[in-house]
C-alpha angles and dihedrals in degrees: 000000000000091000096037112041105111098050084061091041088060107058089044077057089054085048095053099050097046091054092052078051100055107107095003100169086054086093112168096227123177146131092303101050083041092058099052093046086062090046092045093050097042091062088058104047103047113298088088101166141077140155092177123065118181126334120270114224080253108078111237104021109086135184117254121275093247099101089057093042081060096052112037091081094054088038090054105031087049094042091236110315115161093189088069095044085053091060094049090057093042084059093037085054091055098052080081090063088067091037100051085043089049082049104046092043092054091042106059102010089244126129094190092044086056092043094052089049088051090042087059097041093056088053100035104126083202083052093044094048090052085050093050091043118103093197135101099254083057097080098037084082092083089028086062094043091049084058105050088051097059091047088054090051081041090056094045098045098253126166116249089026102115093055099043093047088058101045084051091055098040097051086040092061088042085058105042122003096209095064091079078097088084085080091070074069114051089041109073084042092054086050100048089049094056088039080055095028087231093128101107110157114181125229092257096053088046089057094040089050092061093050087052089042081065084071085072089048094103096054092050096052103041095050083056092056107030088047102245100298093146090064091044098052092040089050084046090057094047092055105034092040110098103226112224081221080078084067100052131292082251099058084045092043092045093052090050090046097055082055095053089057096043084043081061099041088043084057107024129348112051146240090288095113084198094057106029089052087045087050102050093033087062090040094056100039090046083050099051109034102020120031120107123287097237084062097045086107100041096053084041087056091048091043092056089047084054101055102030100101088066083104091067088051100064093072114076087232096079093107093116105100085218093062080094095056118157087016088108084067101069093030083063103043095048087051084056097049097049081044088055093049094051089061090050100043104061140343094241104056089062098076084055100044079051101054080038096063083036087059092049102040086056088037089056094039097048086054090049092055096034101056099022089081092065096054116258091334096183096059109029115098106193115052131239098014093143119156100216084066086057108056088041078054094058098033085061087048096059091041099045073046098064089212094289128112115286128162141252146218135151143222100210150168103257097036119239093016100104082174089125094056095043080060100051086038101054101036099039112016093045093040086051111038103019104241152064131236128234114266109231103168136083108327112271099216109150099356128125103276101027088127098066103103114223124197101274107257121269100170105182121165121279081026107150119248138183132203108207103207111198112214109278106242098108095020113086108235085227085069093044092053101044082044085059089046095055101042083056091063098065102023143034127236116232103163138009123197127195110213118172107308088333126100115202121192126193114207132175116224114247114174101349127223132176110266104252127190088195090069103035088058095033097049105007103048095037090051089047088048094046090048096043114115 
């Protein structure tokens, strides 16, 4: 194994690449990624710079700019092809399956402890779906892990393990705000290590550790000119947040725990309640209460890893399923570990701890193949939003449109922002068929996607004319069907396709009217209100 690891460690890297692969056209594209496409490809061609990446749930606190920074090169040289930016983060993703082999190694001085974490990484469908996931929190997974690599060396009085620990947890908080948690931390270790005046830190690191400390740089300036609007809004949310704490440490504790064991049946054990919650229940309880004593650190380590985002947990806003990001690290690690213990106890365990990594090796790639079908199922939050439907969506339009002029609005999430569609438009509908339709929903000024530059309106009678319906998870029937109201009162349906999660309708202008949100919320809503049963 010494000699050889890395010839194992190559073909769990090809099977990891082709699983991230399976499926590859399902993209889960909506306003976010499109977004982030228009920012990423603003840096580059002439807007270069930012202090502010995407919006937090909280209004005024934002993530760093890094993630758009990444991006902005594959976005521009490939003139906007997601699928491109897709692979890189596909390759980005798999750079975890040799770091968590590199960890686990160190950590317990085991190479077949660090080639089996590797081995379920590869196949993790929670790992897969992060791979797979053109969003900032993606590439957080190795950033936390960074970090936590850097706190174990910390801990150990290792050398580079002051600036490693802070470049983990800056990129960490670029990629995801949240994860300033991670301070609570480092603090009480810091101050052990001054109580014990164990805290020794070289010149170099010093040095290394002010260049990491840059990665903060964009927090820092942009709290200075946008006056401080990031630390009010973050001390808003701590006051006015109801902690769950309020209802009791059990409700809280019993919330986080239901993440930890669908942390462990997301990354190895499978969908099968019964079995996953056996499973984790006998690796954690191995972990903690049998395992041997020279690894009693190094579990305690994992097990704190585990359970760290509990901070996160005692505030009622912890929904996001990537509110537990990096955790599959240690859920993994610690698998590998009770697998490993299972080959050097006895013989005749090994025949077990075999057909065991064979089960979850056919249980991870069943869900692959199962829900990547459907786009990054785990994290989207609004259904159906693929990117191979949407180009079949706007490949009927052109041809229903006979390459003449024809019209466009949209029935979106968020209402009224039609900035997913600008960009499909505009990369995809424009690149293929050589021009661009006439907007004819809610004005577009300083949204995402004002910029795209639509053919000027020239509405005549008989003009043809297509509603674009998103899939209804996220949008309220009550919308879709006061949207349709009022489309039928200045144009006249003809035909209605179903693609995907997607409704198209084509209609034909009769007497044409601006669209106005004023009246479709003033006389539609209120009608459809009034008639409801």
């Amino acid at each position: 194994m010494k000699k050889y690891a890395w010839i194992f460690l190559l073909p769990v890297l090809i099977l990891g690449f082709w699983l991230r692969t399976i499926n590859f056209s399902q993209i889960t594209f909506t306003y976010d990624q499109a977004r982030d496409a228009f920012e990423a490809l603003d840096i580059w061609r002439g807007d270069h710079f930012r202090l502010l990446g995407p919006a937090t749930d909280l209004g005024g606190l934002f993530h760093g700019p890094f993630y758009w920074y990444m991006l902005s090169p594959l976005y521009h040289f490939s003139n906007g092809n997601i699928a491109v930016v897709k692979v890189f983060l596909i390759l980005f993703n798999l750079v975890n399956a040799a770091f968590i082999y590199f960890f686990s190694k160190k950590l317990f001085k085991n190479r077949f402890v660090g080639v089996l974490s590797a081995l379920l990484f590869a196949l993790s469908f929670e790992a897969v779906q992060y791979g797979r996931w053109i969003s900032n929190p993606a590439p957080a997974v190795l950033t936390n892990a960074i970090f936590f690599y850097g706190l174990w060396l910390f801990v150990n009085n290792r050398k580079r393990a002051l600036p490693l620990m802070v470049l983990g947890l800056g990129l960490s908080i670029q990629f995801q705000f949240f994860m300033t948690y991670l301070f609570f931390l480092i603090l009480p270790i810091f101050i052990y290590k001054l109580a014990k005046k164990t805290f020794t830190v070289s010149r170099s690191d010093i040095l290394l550790t002010f260049i990491s400390l840059l990665v903060f740089s964009t927090f820092i300036l942009a709290e200075f000119k946008f006056g401080f609007q990031g630390f009010k809004a973050l001390l808003k949310f701590l006051s006015e947040e109801k902690p769950l704490f309020n209802n009791g440490f059990i409700a809280a504790f019993n919330v986080f725990m239901d993440r930890i064991f669908n942390t462990f049946s997301l990354n190895v054990f499978g969908k099968n309640a019964l079995i996953s919650g056996l499973c984790t229940l006998s690796v954690l309880i191995y972990s903690l209460f049998f395992a041997p004593g020279r690894y009693k650190r190094q579990v305690f380590f994992l097990i704190v890893w585990l359970f760290s985002p509990i901070l996160l947990f005692s505030f009622e806003k912890n929904s996001a399923q990537f509110a537990t990001i990096g955790i599959l690290y240690p859920a993994i690690m610690l698998t590998s570990f009770t697998i490993h213990q299972l080959f050097v106890c006895k013989k005749e365990l090994r025949v077990f701890a075999v057909l065991f990594v064979l089960f979850v090796s056919i249980t991870q790639i069943g869900m692959v193949y199962r829900y990547t079908k459907n786009g990054e199922v785990i994290f989207a939050v609004q259904d159906k939003m693929l990117l191979s439907d949407q180009k079949k969506v706007i490949d009927w339009i052109y041809k229903e449109s006979r390459g003449k002029p024809f019209s466009l609005n949209t029935v979106t999430n968020p209402l009224f922002i039609n900035t997913t569609w600008s960009y499909l438009f505009d990369w995809y509908g424009k690149n293929r068929y050589g021009y661009m339709p006439s907007w004819v929903g809610y004005p577009q000024d300083g949204v995402y996607g004002s910029q795209v530059r639509y053919t000027p309106k020239n509405i005549m009678d008989g003009t043809r004319y297509f509603l674009i319906i998103e899939p209804t998870p996220g949008i309220p029937d009550m919308y879709i069907f006061v949207y349709v109201r009022y489309e039928n009162s200045r144009s006249t349906l003809i035909k209605k396709q179903q693609i995907g999660g997607f409704t198209v309708e084509e209609r034909i202008f009769g007497k044409y009217k601006d669209f106005s949100r004023e009246d479709l919320f003033k006389k539609e809503v209120k009608t459809a209100t009034e008639t409801s049963p």
